[in-house]
C-alpha positions in Angstrom: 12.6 11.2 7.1 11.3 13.1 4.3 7.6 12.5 4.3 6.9 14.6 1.2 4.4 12.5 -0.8 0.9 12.4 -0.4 -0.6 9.0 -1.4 -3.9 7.6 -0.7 -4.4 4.2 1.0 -7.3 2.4 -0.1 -9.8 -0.8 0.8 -11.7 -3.2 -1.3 -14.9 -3.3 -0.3 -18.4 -4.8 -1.4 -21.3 -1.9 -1.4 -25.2 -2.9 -3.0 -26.4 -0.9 -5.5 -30.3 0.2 -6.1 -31.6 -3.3 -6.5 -29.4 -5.3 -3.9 -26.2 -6.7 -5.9 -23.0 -6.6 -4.3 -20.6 -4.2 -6.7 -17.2 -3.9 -5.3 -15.4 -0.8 -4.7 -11.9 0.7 -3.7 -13.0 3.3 -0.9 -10.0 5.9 0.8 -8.9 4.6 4.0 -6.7 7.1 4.8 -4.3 10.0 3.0 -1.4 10.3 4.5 2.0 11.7 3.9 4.6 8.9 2.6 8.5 8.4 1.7 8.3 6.8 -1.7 11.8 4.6 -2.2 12.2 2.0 -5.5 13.3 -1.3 -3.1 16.4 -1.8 -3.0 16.6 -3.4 0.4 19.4 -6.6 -0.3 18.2 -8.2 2.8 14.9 -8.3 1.2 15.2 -9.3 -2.2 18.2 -11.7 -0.9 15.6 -13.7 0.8 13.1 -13.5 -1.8 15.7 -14.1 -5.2 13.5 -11.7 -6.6 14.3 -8.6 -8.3 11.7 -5.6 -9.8 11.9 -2.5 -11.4 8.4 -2.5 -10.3 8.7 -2.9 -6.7 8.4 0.4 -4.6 8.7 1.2 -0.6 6.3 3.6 0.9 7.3 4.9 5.0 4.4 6.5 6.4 3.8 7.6 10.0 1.6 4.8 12.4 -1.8 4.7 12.1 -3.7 1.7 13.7 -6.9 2.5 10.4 -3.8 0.3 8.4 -1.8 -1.8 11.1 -4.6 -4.1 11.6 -5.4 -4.3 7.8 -4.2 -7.9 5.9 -2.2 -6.1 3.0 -4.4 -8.2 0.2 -7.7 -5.7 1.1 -5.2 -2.4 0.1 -3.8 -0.6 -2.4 -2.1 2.5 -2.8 -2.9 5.1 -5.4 0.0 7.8 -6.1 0.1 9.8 -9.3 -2.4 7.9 -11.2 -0.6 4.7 -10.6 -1.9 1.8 -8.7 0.3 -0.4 -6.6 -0.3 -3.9 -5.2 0.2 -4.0 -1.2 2.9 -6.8 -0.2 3.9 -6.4 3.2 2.7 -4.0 5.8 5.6 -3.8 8.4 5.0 -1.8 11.9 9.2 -1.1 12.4 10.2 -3.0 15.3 6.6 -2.8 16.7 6.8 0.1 18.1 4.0 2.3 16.6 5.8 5.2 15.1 6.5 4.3 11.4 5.2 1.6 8.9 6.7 0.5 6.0 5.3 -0.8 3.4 6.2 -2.9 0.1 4.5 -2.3 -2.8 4.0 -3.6 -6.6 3.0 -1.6 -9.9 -0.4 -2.5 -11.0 -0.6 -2.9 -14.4 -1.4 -1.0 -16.8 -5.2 -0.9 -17.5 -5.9 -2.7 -14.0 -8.6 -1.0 -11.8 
């Protein structure tokens, strides 16, 4: 495995500003060191009859700040570019790697 990419995994989250409104707010969760793949997987998409440029896989090492994370509270920022969190898979449960599927924000989209 060639973890050569350094992304940034990040949570929504409600802060309060001065006078006590909730603002929300991506905050860094954690920056590790991914595998960056375009999905390809057929077993995948075979299940899903769905096919996008757009789609993207990132392998990172375990890290129990993500595994117990529902994938709609993340996102991943990597070179400028925001991606939509799909699936968070621990491989085969056994705490060494976690894959995750990913989606292209667009354009524009904070």
């Amino acid at each position: 495995m060639a973890y050569n990419k350094k992304i940034e995994i990040q949570s929504f989250t409600e802060a309060q500003d001065d006078i006590g409104n909730d603002t929300p707010e991506w905050t860094t969760l954690l920056r590790p060191w991914a595998e960056i793949t375009t999905a390809k997987s057929q077993e995948y998409y075979a299940a899903a009859q769905v096919n996008s440029e757009k789609d993207y896989v990132f392998k990172i090492r375990y890290s129990r700040i993500i595994a117990g994370k529902l994938s709609s509270e993340l996102r991943i920022l990597y070179n400028d570019r925001y991606y939509d969190i799909k699936h968070i898979d621990d491989v085969n449960e056994q705490h060494r790697q976690i894959v995750i599927r990913a989606e292209v924000r667009n354009e524009g989209v904070r």
